[in-house]
C-alpha positions as CSV (number, residue, x, y, z in Angstrom):
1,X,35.9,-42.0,-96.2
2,X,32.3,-41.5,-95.4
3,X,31.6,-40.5,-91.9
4,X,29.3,-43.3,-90.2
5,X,27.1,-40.9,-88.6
6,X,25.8,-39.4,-92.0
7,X,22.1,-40.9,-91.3
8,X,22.0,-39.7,-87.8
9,X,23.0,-36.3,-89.5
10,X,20.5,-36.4,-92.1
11,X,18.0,-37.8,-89.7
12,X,18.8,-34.7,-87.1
13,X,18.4,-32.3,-90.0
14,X,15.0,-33.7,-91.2
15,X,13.9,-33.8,-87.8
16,X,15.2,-29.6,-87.1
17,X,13.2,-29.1,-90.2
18,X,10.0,-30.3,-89.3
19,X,10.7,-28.5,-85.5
20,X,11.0,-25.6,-87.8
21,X,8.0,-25.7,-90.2
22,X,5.5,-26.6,-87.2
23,X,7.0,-23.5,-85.0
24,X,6.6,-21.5,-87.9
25,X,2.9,-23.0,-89.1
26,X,1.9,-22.5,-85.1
27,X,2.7,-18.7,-85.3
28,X,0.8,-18.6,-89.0
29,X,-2.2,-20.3,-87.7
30,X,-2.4,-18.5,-84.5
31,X,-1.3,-14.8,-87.0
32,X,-4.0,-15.0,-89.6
33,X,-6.2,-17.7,-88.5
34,X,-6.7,-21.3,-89.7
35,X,-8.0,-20.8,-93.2
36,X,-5.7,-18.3,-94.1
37,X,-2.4,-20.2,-92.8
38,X,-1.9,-21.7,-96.7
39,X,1.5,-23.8,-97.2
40,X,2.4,-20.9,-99.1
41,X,2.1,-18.2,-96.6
42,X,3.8,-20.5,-94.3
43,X,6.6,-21.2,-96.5
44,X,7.1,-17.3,-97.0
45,X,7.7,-16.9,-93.4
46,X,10.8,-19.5,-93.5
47,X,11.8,-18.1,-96.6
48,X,11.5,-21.8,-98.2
49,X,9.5,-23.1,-101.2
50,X,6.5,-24.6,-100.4
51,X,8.0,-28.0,-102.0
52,X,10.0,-28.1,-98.6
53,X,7.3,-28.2,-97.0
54,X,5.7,-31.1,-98.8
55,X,8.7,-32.7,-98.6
56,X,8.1,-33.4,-94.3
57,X,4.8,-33.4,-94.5
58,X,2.0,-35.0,-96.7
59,X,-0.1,-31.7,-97.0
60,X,-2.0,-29.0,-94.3
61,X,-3.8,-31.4,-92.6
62,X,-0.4,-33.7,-92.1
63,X,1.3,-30.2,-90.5
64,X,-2.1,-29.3,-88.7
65,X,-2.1,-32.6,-87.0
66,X,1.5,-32.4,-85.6
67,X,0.7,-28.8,-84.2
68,X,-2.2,-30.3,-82.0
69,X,0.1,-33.6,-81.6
70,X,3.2,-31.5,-80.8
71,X,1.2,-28.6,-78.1
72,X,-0.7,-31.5,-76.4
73,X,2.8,-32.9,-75.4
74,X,3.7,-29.7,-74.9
75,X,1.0,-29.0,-71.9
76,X,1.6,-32.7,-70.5
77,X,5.5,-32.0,-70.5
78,X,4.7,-28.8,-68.1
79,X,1.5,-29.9,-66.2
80,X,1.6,-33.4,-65.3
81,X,4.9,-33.3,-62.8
82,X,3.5,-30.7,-61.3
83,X,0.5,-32.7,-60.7
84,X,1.8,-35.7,-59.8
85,X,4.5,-34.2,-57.2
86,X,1.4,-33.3,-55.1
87,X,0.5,-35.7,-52.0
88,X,-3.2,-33.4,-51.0
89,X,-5.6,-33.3,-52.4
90,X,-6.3,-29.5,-52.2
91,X,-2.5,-28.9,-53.5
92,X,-3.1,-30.9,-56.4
93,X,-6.1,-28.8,-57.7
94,X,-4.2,-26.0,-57.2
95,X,-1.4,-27.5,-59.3
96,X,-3.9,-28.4,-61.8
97,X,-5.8,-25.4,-62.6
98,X,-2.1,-23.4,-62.0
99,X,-0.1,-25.2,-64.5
100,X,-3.1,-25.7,-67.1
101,X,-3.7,-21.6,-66.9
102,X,0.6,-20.8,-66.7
103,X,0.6,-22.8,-70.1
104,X,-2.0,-21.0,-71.3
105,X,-0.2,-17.6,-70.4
106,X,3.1,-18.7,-71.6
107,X,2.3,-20.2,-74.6
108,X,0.1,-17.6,-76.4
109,X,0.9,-18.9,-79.8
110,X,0.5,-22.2,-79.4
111,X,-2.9,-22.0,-77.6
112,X,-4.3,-19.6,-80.4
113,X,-3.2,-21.9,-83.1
114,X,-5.0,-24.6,-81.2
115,X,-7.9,-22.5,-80.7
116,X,-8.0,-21.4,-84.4
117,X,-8.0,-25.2,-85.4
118,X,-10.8,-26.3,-82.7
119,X,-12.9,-23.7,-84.3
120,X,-12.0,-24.7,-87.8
121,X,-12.6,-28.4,-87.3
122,X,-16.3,-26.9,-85.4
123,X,-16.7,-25.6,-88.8
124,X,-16.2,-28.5,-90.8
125,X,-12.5,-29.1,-91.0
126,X,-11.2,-32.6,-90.9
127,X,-10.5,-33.0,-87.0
128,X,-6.8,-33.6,-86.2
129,X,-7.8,-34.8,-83.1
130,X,-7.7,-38.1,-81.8
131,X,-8.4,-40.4,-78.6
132,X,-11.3,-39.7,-76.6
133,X,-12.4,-36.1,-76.7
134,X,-13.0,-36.7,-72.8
135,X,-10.0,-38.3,-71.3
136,X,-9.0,-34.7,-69.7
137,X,-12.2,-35.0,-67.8
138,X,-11.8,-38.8,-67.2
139,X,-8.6,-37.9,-65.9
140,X,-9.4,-35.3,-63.6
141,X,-12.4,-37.3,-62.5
142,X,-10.3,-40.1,-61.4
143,X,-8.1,-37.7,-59.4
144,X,-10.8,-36.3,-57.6
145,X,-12.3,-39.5,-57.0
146,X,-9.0,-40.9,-55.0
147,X,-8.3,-37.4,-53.0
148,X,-12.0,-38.2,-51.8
149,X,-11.5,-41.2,-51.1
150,X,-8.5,-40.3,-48.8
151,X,-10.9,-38.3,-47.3
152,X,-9.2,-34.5,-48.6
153,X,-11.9,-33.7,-50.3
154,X,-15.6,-33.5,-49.1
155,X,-17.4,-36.9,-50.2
156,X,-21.1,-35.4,-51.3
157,X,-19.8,-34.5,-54.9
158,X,-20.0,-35.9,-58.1
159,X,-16.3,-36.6,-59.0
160,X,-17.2,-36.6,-63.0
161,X,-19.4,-33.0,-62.9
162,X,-17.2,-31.4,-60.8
163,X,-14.2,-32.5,-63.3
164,X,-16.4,-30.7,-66.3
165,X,-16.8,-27.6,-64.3
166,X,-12.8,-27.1,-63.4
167,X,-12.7,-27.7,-67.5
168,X,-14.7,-26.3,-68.8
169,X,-13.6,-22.7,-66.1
170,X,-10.2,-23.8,-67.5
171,X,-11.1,-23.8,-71.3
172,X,-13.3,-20.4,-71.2
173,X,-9.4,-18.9,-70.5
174,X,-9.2,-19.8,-74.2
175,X,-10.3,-17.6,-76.0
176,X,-9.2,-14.4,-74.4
177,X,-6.0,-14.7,-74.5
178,X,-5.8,-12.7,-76.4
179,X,-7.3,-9.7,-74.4
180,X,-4.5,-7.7,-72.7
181,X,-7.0,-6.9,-70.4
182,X,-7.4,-10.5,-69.5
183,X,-5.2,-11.5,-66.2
184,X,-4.4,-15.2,-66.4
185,X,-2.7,-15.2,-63.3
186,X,-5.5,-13.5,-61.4
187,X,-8.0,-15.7,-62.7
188,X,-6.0,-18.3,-61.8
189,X,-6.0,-17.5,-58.6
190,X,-9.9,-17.1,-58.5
191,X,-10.8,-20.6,-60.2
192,X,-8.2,-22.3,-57.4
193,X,-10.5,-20.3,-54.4
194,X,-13.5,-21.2,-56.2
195,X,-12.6,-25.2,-56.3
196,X,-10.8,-25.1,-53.1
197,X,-14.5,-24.0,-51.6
198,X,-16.6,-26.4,-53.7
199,X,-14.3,-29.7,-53.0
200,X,-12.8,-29.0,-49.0
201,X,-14.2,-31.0,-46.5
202,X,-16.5,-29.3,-43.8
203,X,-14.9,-27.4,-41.5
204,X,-11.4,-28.3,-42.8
């Protein structure tokens, strides 16, 4: 008699398989860069044909798509409770730029890979990226703007410019990462002093 959770089974198979190829295509890309990370080469780390492969996923830029898709959620899954479980203003930018830059630190793979591919698509690669290249700072933006608004932070700044200056300090962490010289936690710790400063209200 045939058991009646067979599909599940299969199903939870094809879906440990594709957890595996990504995991493994993230530590290719992030190894020997985005146009050496082949099917092939990824394959050979698994110890699987490269027909496996094709089998999940309709070719690189299928896989490359699910690495940005999967480390996105990823970061969101770590950051935004963190975020949202603050009630201040000054304790949610310290959350912020903390949780974005602990990421960062704690996923080094992950944010190579990503890095490799945002230069690759820079250089002509199809983007796997999609939405509005933006919303991070949209996001932010709006934050700002209601922490303002409940008077924790000072009122005389542009909500929008100061959200593209906390980014873009956030993004520069890319790409040396890969420095063991670099201290993520101490530049941490400088970005939330340097924000704290530009945003608190006078005399606060």
């Amino acid at each position: 008699m045939r058991s009646k959770n067979t599909g599940d089974d299969r199903s939870f198979v094809s879906s440990a398989r594709r957890a595996q190829i990504v995991e493994a295509a993230i530590e290719t890309v992030a190894e020997v860069g985005y146009k050496n990370a082949s099917l092939s080469r990824i394959a050979l780390r698994l110890s699987i044909s490269k027909g496996v492969i094709s089998y999940h996923f309709a070719g690189k830029d299928d896989l490359i798509a699910e690495i940005v898709s999967q480390v996105l959620q990823q970061a969101r899954a770590y950051m935004q409770p963190r975020i949202e479980a603050q009630t201040t203003g000054p304790d949610m930018l310290r959350a912020y730029i903390e949780s974005n830059l602990e990421f960062m630190r704690d996923n080094p793979n992950q944010l190579n890979a990503l890095l490799e591919i945002v230069r690759a698509t820079i250089a002509g690669a199809k983007s796997p990226f999609t939405g509005n290249p933006d919303a991070g700072v949209h996001i932010l933006a709006e934050l700002l703007t209601r922490f303002q608004t409940a008077g924790d932070f000072r009122t005389d700044f542009d909500p929008n410019a100061m959200a593209i200056a906390i980014r873009a300090v956030i993004d520069a962490a890319l790409g040396r990462l890969a420095n063991p010289a670099f201290d993520v936690d101490q530049y941490a710790r400088e970005a939330v002093t340097i924000f704290d400063r530009a945003t608190c209200v006078t005399g606060a």
